[in-house]
LOFI-129020 format. One record per residue (C-alpha): residue number from 1; x, y, z; residue in one letter. Coordinates in pm, 1 decimal. Layout:
LOFI-129020
<NUM, <X, Y, Z>, A>
...
end
This chain:
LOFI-129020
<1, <-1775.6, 230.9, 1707.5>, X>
<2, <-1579.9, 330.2, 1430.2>, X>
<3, <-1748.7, 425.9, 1049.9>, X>
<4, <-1695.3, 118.8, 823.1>, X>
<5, <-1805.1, 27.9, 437.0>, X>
<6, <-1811.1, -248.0, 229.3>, X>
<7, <-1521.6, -279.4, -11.8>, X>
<8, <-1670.4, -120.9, -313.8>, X>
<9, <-1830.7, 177.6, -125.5>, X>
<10, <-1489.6, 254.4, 25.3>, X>
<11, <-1327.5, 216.4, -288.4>, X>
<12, <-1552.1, 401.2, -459.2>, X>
<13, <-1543.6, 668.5, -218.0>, X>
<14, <-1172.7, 739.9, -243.2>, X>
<15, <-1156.2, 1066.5, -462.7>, X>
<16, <-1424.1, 1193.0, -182.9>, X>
<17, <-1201.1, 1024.1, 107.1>, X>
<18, <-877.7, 1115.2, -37.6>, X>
<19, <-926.4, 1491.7, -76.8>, X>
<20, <-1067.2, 1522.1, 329.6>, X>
<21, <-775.6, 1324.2, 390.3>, X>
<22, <-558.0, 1607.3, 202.4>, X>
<23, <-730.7, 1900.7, 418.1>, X>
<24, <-718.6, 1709.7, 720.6>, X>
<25, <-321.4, 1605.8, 693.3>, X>
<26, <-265.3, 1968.7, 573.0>, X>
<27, <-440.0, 2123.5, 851.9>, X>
<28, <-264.2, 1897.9, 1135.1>, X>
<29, <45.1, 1964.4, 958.5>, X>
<30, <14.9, 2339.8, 1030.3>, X>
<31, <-32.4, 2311.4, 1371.5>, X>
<32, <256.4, 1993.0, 1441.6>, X>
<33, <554.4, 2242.6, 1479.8>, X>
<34, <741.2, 2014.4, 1341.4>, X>
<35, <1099.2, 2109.5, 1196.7>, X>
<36, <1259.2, 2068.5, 883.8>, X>
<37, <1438.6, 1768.8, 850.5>, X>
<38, <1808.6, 1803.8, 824.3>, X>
<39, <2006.1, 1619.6, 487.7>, X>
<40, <2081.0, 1215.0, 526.8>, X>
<41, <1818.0, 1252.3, 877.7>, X>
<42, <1735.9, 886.4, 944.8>, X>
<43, <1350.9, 744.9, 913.5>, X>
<44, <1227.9, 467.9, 1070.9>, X>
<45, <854.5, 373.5, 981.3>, X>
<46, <673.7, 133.4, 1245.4>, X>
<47, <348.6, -29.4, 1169.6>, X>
<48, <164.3, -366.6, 1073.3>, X>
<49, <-30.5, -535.7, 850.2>, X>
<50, <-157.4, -313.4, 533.0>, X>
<51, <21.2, 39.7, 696.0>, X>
<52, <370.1, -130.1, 657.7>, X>
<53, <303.2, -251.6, 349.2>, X>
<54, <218.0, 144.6, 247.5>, X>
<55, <573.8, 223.0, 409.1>, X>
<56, <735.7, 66.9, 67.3>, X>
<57, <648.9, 396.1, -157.4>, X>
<58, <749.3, 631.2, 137.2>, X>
<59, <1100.6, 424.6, 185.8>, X>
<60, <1208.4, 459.7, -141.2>, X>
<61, <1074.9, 856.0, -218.0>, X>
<62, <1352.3, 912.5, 109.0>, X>
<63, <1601.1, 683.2, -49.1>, X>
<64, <1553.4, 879.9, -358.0>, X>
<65, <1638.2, 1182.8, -136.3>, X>
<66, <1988.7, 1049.1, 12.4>, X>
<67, <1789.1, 939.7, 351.6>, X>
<68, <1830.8, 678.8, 490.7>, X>
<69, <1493.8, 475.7, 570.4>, X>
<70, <1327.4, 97.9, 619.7>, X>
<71, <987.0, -33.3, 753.1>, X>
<72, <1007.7, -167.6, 1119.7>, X>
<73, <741.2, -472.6, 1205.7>, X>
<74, <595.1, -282.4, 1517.1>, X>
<75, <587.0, -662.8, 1700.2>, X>
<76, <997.8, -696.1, 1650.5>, X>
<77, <1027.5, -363.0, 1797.9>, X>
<78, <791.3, -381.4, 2085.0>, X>
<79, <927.3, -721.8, 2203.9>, X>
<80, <1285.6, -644.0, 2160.0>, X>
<81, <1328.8, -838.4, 1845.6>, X>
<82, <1477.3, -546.6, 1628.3>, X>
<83, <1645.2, -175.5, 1785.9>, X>
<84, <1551.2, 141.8, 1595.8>, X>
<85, <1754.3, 428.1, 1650.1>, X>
<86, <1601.2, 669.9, 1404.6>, X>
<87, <1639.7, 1074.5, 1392.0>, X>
<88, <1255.0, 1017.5, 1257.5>, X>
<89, <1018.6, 770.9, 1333.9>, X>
<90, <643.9, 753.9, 1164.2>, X>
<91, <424.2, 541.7, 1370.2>, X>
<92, <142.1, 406.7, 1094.5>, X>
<93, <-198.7, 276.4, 1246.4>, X>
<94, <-494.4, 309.2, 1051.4>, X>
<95, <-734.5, 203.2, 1362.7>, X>
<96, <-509.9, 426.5, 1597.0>, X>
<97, <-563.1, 120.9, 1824.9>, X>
<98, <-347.2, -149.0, 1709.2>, X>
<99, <-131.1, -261.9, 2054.9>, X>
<100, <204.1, -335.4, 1887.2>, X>
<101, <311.6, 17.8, 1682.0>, X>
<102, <139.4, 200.9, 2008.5>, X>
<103, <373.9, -36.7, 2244.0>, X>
<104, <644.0, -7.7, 1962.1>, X>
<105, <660.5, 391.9, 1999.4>, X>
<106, <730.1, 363.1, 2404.8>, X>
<107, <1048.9, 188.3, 2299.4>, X>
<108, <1124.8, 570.7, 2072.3>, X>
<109, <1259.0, 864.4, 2165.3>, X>
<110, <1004.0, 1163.8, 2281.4>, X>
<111, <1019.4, 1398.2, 2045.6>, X>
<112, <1128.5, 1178.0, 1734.3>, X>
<113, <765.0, 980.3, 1705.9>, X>
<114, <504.2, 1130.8, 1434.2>, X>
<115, <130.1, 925.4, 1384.8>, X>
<116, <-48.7, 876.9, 1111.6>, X>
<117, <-409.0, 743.9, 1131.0>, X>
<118, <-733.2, 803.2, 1059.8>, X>
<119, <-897.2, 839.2, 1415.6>, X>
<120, <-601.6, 1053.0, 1588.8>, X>
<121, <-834.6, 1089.5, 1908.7>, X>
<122, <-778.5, 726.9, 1981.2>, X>
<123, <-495.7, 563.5, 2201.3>, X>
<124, <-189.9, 643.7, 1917.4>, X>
<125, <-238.3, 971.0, 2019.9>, X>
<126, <-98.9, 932.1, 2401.8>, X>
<127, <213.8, 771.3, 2247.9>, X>
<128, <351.4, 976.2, 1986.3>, X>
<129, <443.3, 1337.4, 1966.1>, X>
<130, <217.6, 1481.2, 1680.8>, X>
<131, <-49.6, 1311.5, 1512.0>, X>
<132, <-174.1, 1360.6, 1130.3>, X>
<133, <-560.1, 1227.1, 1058.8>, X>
<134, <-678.1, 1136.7, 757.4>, X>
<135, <-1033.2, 1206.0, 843.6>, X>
<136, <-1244.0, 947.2, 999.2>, X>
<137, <-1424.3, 851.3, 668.3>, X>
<138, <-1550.1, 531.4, 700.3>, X>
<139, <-1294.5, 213.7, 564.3>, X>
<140, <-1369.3, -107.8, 461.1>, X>
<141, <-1229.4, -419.5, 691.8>, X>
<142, <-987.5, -541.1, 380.1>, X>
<143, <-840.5, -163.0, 408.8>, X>
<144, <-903.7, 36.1, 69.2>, X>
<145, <-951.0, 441.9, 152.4>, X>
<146, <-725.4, 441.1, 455.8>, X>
<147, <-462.1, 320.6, 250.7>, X>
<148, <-436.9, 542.0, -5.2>, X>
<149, <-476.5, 775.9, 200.2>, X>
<150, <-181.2, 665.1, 387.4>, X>
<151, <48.7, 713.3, 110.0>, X>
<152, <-79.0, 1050.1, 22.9>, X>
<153, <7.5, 1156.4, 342.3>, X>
<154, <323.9, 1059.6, 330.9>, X>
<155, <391.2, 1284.9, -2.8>, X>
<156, <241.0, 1582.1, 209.9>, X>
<157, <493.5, 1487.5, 523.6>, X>
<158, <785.6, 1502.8, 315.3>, X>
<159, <693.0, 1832.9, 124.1>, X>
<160, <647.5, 2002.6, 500.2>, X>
<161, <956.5, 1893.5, 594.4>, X>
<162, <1158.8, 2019.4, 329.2>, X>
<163, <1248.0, 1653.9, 179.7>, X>
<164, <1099.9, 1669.6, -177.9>, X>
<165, <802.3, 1868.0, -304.7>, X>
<166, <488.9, 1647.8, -296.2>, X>
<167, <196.3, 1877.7, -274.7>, X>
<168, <131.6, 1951.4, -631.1>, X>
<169, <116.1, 1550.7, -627.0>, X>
<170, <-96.6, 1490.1, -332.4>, X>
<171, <-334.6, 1764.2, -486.2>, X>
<172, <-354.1, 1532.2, -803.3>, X>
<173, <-455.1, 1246.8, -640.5>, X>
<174, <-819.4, 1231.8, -592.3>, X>
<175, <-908.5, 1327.2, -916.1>, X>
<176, <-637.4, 1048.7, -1062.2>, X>
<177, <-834.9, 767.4, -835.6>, X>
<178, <-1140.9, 877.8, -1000.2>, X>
<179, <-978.8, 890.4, -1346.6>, X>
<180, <-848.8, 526.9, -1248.7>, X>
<181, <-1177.4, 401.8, -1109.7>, X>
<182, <-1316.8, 488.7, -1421.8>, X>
<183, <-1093.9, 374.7, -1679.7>, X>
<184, <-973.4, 91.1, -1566.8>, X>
<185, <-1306.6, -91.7, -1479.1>, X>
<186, <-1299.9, -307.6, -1767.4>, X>
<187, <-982.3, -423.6, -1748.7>, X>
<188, <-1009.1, -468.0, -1399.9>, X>
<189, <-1313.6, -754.5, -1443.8>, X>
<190, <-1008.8, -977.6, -1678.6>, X>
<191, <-763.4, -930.3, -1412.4>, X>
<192, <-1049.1, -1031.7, -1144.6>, X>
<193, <-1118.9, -1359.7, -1368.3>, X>
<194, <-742.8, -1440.4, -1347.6>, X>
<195, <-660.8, -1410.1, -1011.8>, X>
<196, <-1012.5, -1604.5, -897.3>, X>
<197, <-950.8, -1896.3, -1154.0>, X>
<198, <-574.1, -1916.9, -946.1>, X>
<199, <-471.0, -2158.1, -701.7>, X>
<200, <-212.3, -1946.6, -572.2>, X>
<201, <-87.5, -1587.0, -638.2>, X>
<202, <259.6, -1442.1, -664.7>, X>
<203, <268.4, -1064.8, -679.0>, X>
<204, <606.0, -852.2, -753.5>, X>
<205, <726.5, -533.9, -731.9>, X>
<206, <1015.3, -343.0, -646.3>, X>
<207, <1064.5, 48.7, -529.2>, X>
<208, <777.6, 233.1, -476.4>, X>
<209, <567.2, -35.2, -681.2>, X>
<210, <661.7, -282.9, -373.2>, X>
<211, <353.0, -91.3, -197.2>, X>
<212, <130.5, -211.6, -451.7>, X>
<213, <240.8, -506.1, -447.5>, X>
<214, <240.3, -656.6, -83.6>, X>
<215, <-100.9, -481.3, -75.8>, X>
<216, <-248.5, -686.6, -336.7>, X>
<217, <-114.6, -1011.6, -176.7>, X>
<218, <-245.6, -920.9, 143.4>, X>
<219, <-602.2, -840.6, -43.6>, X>
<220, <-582.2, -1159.3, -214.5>, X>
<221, <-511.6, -1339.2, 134.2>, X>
<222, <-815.1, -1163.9, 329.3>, X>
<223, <-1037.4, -1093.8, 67.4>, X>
<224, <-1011.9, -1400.4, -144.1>, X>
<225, <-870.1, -1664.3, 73.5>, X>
<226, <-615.4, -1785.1, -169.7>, X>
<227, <-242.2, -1811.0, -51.5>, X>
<228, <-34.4, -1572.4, -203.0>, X>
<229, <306.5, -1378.0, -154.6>, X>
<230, <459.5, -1056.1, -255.2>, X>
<231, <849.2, -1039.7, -321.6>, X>
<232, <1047.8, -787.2, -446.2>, X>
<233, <1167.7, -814.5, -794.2>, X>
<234, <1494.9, -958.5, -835.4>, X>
<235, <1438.5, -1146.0, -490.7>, X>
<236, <1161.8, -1333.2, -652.8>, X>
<237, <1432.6, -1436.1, -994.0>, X>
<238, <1610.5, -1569.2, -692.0>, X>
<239, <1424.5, -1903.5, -622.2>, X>
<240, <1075.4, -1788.5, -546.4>, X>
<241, <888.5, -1815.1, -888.3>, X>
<242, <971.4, -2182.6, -887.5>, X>
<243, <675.8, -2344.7, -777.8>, X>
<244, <455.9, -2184.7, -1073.7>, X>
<245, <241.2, -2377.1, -1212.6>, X>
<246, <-59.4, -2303.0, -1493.9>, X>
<247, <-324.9, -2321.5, -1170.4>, X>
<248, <-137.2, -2024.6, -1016.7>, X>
<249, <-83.7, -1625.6, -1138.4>, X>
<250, <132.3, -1441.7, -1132.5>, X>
<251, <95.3, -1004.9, -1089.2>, X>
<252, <398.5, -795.1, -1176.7>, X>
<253, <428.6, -416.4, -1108.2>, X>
<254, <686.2, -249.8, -1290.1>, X>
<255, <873.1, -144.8, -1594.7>, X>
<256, <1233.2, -222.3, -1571.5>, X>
<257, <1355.4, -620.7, -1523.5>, X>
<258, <957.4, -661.0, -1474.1>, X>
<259, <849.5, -630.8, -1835.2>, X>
<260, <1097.3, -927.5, -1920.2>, X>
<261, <997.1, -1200.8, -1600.1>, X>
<262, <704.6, -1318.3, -1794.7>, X>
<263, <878.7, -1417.2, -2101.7>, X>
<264, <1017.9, -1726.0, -1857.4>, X>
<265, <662.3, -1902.9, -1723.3>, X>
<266, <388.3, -1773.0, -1995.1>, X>
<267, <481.1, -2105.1, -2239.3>, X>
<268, <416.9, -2287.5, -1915.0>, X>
<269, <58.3, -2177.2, -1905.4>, X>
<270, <95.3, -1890.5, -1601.4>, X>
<271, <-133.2, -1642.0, -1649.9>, X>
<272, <43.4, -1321.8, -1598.6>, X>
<273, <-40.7, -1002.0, -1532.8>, X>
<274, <141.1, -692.4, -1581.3>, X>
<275, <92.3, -388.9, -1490.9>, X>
<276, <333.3, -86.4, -1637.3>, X>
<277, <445.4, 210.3, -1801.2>, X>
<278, <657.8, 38.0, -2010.2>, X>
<279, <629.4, 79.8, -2432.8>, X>
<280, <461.0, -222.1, -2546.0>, X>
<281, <720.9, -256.2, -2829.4>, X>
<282, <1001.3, -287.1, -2489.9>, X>
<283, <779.5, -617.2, -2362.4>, X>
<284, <944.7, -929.1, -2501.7>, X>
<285, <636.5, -1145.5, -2448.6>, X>
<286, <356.2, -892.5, -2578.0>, X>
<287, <66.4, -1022.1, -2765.1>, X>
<288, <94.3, -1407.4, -2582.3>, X>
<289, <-235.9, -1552.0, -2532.1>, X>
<290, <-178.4, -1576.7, -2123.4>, X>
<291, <-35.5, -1229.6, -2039.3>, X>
<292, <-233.5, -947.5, -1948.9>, X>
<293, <-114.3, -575.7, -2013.8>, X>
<294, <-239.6, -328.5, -1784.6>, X>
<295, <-82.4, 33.9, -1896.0>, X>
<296, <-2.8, 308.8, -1679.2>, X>
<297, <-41.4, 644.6, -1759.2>, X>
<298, <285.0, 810.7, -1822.4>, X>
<299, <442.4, 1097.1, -1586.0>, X>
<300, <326.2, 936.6, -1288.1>, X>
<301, <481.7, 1106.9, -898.9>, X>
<302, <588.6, 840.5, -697.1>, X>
<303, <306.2, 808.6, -453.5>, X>
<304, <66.4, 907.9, -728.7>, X>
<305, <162.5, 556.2, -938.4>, X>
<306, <158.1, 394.0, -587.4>, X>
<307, <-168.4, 456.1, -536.6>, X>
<308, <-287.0, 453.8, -936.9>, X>
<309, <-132.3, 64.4, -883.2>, X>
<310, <-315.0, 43.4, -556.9>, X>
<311, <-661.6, 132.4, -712.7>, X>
<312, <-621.9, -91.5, -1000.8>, X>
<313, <-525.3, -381.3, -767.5>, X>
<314, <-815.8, -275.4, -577.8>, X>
<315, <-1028.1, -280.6, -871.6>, X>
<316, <-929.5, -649.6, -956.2>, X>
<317, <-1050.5, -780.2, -603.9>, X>
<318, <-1359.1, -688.4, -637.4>, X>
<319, <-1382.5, -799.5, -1012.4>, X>
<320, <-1246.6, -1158.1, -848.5>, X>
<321, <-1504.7, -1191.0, -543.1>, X>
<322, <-1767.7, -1200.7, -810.5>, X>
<323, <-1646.0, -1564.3, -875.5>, X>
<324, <-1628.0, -1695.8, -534.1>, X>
<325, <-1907.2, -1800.2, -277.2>, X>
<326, <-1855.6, -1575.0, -69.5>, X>
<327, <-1864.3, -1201.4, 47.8>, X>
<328, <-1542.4, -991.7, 55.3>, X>
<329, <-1606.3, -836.8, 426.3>, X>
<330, <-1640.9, -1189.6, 536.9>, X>
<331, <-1322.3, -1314.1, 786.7>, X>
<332, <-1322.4, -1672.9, 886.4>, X>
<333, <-1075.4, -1595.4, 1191.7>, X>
<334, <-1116.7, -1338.7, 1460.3>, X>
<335, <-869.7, -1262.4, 1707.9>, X>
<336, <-907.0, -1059.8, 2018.8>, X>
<337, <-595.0, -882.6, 2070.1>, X>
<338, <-515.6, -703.0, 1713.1>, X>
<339, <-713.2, -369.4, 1844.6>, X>
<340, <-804.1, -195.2, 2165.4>, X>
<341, <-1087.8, -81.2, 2293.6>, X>
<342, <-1242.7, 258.9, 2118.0>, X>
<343, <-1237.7, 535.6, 2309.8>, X>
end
């Protein structure tokens, strides 16, 4: 059986997890032979669940680079619903045993198909053509380490193959999630109190802070079994944020049209939260009773503030599940075919 934790010991164990995870991708990346990657190369990440929501920050660090890049649904590509025709394809699977990125990567071309995950000896490892572990620490089922760690390996990826430089900022990392997991404790416990008084959560981000983002939602849906969506900013000015009420919340990530969405619903009663580098004195709607200010340290890499927006997310969940009847680990609904067999 594969290691597991409960949330909070897998949270709390991410400066630990985070620098094996940096050895580990660092040591599989010496050995990969894989090439540089050649200017405006293609990428194609294919995953599910919480790993495609990580693909956000690694999408727009390549767009940032002049290459061209999106998240693939493994499912679509598997079953013939979408065609990827990538010069590099990263096959994301935390487990290493989820059937649809592992049946996804049969439809890619040999030589093109690089894993991530952090058991690399299970099946993922027949079906792509070099594999980068993160370490086999032990996750939590509502993902927390493995994540992260995700996302740092992506900055190390890029840096070995000549796209940007990203292992000063990998090397940063673990000792920034303890900084955050520190810090940000107490303001983590009014977030939690917001988003467990809510009937509903919207979450929004955009760029990089899109990772954060659809990771929250998705911790909000599995953790705290409250519906909830994540959009990307100006998608969500775009109809979305209609149906807010003052029994719902509403998370933002960002500091650009971000800092100004909450000027529109706080006079409504939403509680908002926002989380951001932004000045205070640029925030329209600073100082109202029902919004919530989380600030971000400044100079922030891109997967660094990623995962800083991760761990504070993180943080907030398990603030919330102190208000509900119910454990965090807890899943009402099992299904049978989301994982193989471990080797």
């Amino acid at each position: 059986m594969e290691p597991t934790a409960s949330f909070v010991d897998a949270m709390r164990a991410q400066p630990e997890n985070l620098a094996r995870a940096r050895e580990t991708v660092l040591r599989d990346l010496a050995s990969a032979g894989l090439p540089r990657w050649e200017a405006g190369d293609s990428v194609a990440v294919v995953a599910m669940g919480a790993s495609l929501n990580s693909s956000h920050a690694l999408v727009a660090a390549l767009a940032g680079a002049g290459h061209p890049a999106g998240g693939v649904v493994a499912s679509d590509l598997a079953d013939g619903l979408a065609v990827v025709r990538a010069d590099h394809n990263i096959v994301v699977s935390e487990s290493g045993r989820s059937p649809e990125p592992l049946a996804a990567a049969r439809k890619l071309a040999a030589g093109t198909r690089i894993g991530i995950s952090n058991f690399p000896d299970q099946p993922i490892r027949d079906e792509v053509d070099a594999v980068l572990g993160l370490g086999g620490f032990p996750d939590s089922p509502v993902y927390t380490s493995g994540f992260t760690a995700t996302i740092l390996a992506y900055a190390l990826l890029l840096d070995h193959v000549g796209v940007r430089e990203g292992a000063a900022e990998a090397e940063r990392i673990p000792g920034r999630v303890a900084d955050v997991l520190r810090d940000y404790a107490e303001a983590a416990e009014t977030v939690g109190r917001v988003l467990a008084g809510a009937k509903t959560i919207d979450v929004v981000g955009r760029g990089a802070s899109l990772t954060a983002a659809a990771e929250l939602s998705l911790m909000v849906r599995e953790g705290l079994r409250t519906p909830s969506a994540a959009f990307e900013t100006f998608q969500y000015l775009h109809g979305p944020m209609e149906v807010l009420s003052d029994d719902d919340a509403l998370v933002i990530f960002g500091d650009g049209r971000e800092v100004s969405i909450p000027s529109s619903v706080l006079d409504a009663g939403v509680p908002v939260v926002l989380v951001t580098a932004a000045d205070p004195a640029t925030i329209p709607a600073a100082g109202h009773a029902n919004l919530t200010v989380i600030p971000l340290p400044a100079g922030l890499g891109l997967f660094e503030r990623a995962i800083v927006e991760t761990v504070i997310a993180q943080l907030a969940i398990a603030a919330a599940i102190e208000h509900k009847p119910y454990p965090l680990e807890e899943f009402l609904y099992h299904q049978d075919d989301t994982k193989l067999p471990v080797r």
